[in-house]
N, C-alpha and C positions, 0 to 999 in steps of 0.2 A: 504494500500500500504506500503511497507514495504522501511525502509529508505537506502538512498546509502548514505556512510560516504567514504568524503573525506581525506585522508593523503595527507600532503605537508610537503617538505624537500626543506632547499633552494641547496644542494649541491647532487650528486649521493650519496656523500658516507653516506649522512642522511638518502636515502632511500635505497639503497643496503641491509639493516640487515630486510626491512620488504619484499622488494621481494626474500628473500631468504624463509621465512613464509607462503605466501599467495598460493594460487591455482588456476588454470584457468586464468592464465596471456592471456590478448589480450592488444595489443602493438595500441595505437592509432596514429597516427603521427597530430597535430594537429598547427597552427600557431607558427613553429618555434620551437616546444618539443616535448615529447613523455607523452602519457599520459598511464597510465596501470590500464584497467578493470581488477579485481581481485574479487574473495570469498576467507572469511578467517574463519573457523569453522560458515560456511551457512551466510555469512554478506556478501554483497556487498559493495567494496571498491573499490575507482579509488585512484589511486597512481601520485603520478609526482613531480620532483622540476623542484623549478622554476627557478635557476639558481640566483646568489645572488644577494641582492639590493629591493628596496621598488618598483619599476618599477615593473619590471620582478613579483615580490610577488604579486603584483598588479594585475594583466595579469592572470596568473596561478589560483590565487582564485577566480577570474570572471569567467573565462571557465568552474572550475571542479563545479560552480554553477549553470550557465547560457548554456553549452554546456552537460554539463554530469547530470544536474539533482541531484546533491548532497546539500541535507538536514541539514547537519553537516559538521564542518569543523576542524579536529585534525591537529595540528602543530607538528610535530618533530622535532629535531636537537639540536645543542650547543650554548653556549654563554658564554660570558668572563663575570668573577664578576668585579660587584665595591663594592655589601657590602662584608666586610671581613669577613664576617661569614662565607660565601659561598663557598667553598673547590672543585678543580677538580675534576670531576665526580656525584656532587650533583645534586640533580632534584629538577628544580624551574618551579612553574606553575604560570603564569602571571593572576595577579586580574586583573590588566589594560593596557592597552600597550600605551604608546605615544611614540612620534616622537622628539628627541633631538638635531637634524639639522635642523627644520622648525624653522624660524624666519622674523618675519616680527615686530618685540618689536620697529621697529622706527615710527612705527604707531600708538606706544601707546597699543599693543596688548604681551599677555606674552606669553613666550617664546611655541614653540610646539602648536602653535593655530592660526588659519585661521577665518574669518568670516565665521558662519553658520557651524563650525566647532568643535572638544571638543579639551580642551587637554589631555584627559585619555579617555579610551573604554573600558568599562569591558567587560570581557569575562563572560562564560556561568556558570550561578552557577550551574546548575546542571550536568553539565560535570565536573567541580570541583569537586564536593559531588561524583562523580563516581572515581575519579585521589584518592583524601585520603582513601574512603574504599578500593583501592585496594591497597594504600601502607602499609596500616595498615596491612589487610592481610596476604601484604608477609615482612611486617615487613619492611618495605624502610621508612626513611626519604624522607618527601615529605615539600621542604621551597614554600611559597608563597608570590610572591609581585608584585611588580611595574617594566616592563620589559620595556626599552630606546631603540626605533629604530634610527638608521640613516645611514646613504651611507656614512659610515665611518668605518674602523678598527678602535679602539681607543686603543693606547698602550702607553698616555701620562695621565701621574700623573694629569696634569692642569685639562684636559680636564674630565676625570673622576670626579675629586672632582666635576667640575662644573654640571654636569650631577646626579650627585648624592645627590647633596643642591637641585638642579633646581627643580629636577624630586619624588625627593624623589625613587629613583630605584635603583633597587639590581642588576641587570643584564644588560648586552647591548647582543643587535644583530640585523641585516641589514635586516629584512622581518616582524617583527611580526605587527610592527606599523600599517603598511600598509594593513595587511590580515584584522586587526584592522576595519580597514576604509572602507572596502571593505561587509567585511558580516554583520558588523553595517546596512550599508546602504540598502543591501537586505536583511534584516532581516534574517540572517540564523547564530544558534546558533553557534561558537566558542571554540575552548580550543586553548592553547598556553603550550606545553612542553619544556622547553629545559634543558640537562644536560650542566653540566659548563666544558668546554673544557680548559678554561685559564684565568688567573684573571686580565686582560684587564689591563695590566703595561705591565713596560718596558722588559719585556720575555715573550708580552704576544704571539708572534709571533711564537717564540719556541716550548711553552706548547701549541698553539694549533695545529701546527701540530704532533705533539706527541701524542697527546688524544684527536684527532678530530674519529678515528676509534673507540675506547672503550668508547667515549664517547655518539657518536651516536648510538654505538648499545645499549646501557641502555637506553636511550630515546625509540626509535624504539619497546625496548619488552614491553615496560608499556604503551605504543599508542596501540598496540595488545590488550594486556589484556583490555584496556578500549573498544575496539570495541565489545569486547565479551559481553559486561557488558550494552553497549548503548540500549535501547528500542525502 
C-alpha cells in the first residue's frame, strides 16, 4: 500500500506556495477547515493549516492521521531565531521540539514537562537523512536543532534569552510542539521545516511580516522535493 504524506502549514500563506504545485486538488471541508487531497509527481498528499497555536496544530494533525489515513507527517512554514547564527530566510529542521509555555516547575517538575510526559520529541531521523541529501544536492544550507513551541509571539529580549538557556533552542514557533505530541503518541513518523521569517526581538513583528511570503515559499519547495524523495 502505498503511503499518503501529510503537509501542515499553520497559516494559508504556508500552504498557498504548495497548492500552487500539487494536482488533482479535492477541497474537503472537515471540523471547522478545509482539508486538500492532492498528487504531486504520482505521491499522495493531503494538505491543510491548521490555523495558529498548539490547539488548532493539535486538531489538524489528529484528523490528517486519524480521518485521512496519513503515514507521515511534513511541517512547513516560518519561525523567528533566538540563536544568532540563524539569518532571515535560513532552513532549520527540528531534532526535537518542546513546549516553552508548559509549566507546572511549582510541583517540582522542569520546565516544558507534564507527568507521563517528555520535555523534547524527536523527530524522524530518517526524514532528516532525506531534508540534508537534498540540500546538499541543491546546494542549500540546511541548520538543525532544538525548535521552542508556545501560544506566544515572543518579541522580548527577556523572554528569548530565557527560552534559549531553558530549552537549549535555536528557533521559536506556535504549532511544532504540539504536532510533537500528537504523532509521538500515534506512532507516525515526523519532520519539522521551518524557514526563519524574523529573529524573535524587538522588530520581530516587522521582519515577519515582510518575509512571512518569501519565506514560506522556501520552506514549501524543499517539503516538495522531500515528498518526491519519501519511500
Amino acid at each position: 500500500m502505498s503511503s499518503k504524506i501529510a503537509i501542515m502549514g499553520a497559516m494559508a500563506e504556508e500552504i498557498e506556495p504548495l497548492l500552487d504545485k500539487v494536482e488533482n486538488i479535492k477541497k474537503i471541508e472537515y471540523a471547522k477547515n478545509i482539508y486538500y487531497e492532492a498528487t504531486y509527481r504520482g505521491r499522495e498528499v493531503v494538505i491543510a493549516y491548521s490555523k495558529i497555536g498548539k490547539v488548532f496544530a493539535s486538531l489538524t494533525a489528529t484528523i490528517l492521521i486519524e480521518k485521512f489515513g496519513c503515514d507521515r507527517l511534513l511541517f512547513s512554514g516560518v519561525a523567528g531565531a533566538i540563536n544568532p547564527d540563524l539569518k532571515i530566510e535560513d532552513l532549520i529542521i527540528a531534532s526535537d521540539l518542546c513546549q516553552h509555555d508548559l509549566d507546572i516547575t511549582v510541583f517540582g517538575h522542569p520546565f516544558g514537562y507534564v507527568p507521563e510526559g517528555q520535555v523534547c520529541i524527536s523527530t524522524d531521523k530518517k526524514l532528516r537523512e532525506i531534508a540534508k541529501e537534498i540540500a546538499k544536492a541543491k546546494g542549500l544550507e540546511l541548520k538543525e536543532g532544538v525548535i521552542a513551541t508556545g501560544d506566544q509571539f515572543i518579541s522580548s529580549k527577556e523572554r528569548k534569552k530565557f527560552i534559549s538557556s531553558t530549552f537549549n533552542a535555536d528557533a521559536l514557533e506556535m504549532e511544532g510542539g504540539s504536532v510533537a505530541v500528537i504523532c509521538d503518541a500515534l506512532e507516525v513518523p515526523f519532520f519539522i521545516l521551518r524557514a526563519i521569517s524574523d529573529s524573535a526581538d524587538g522588530s520581530a513583528d516587522i521582519d515577519f511580516d515582510t518575509f512571512l511570503e518569501s519565506s514560506a515559499k522556501i520552506s514549501a519547495d524543499f517539503i516538495l522535493d522531500m515528498v518526491e524523495k519519501i519511500e
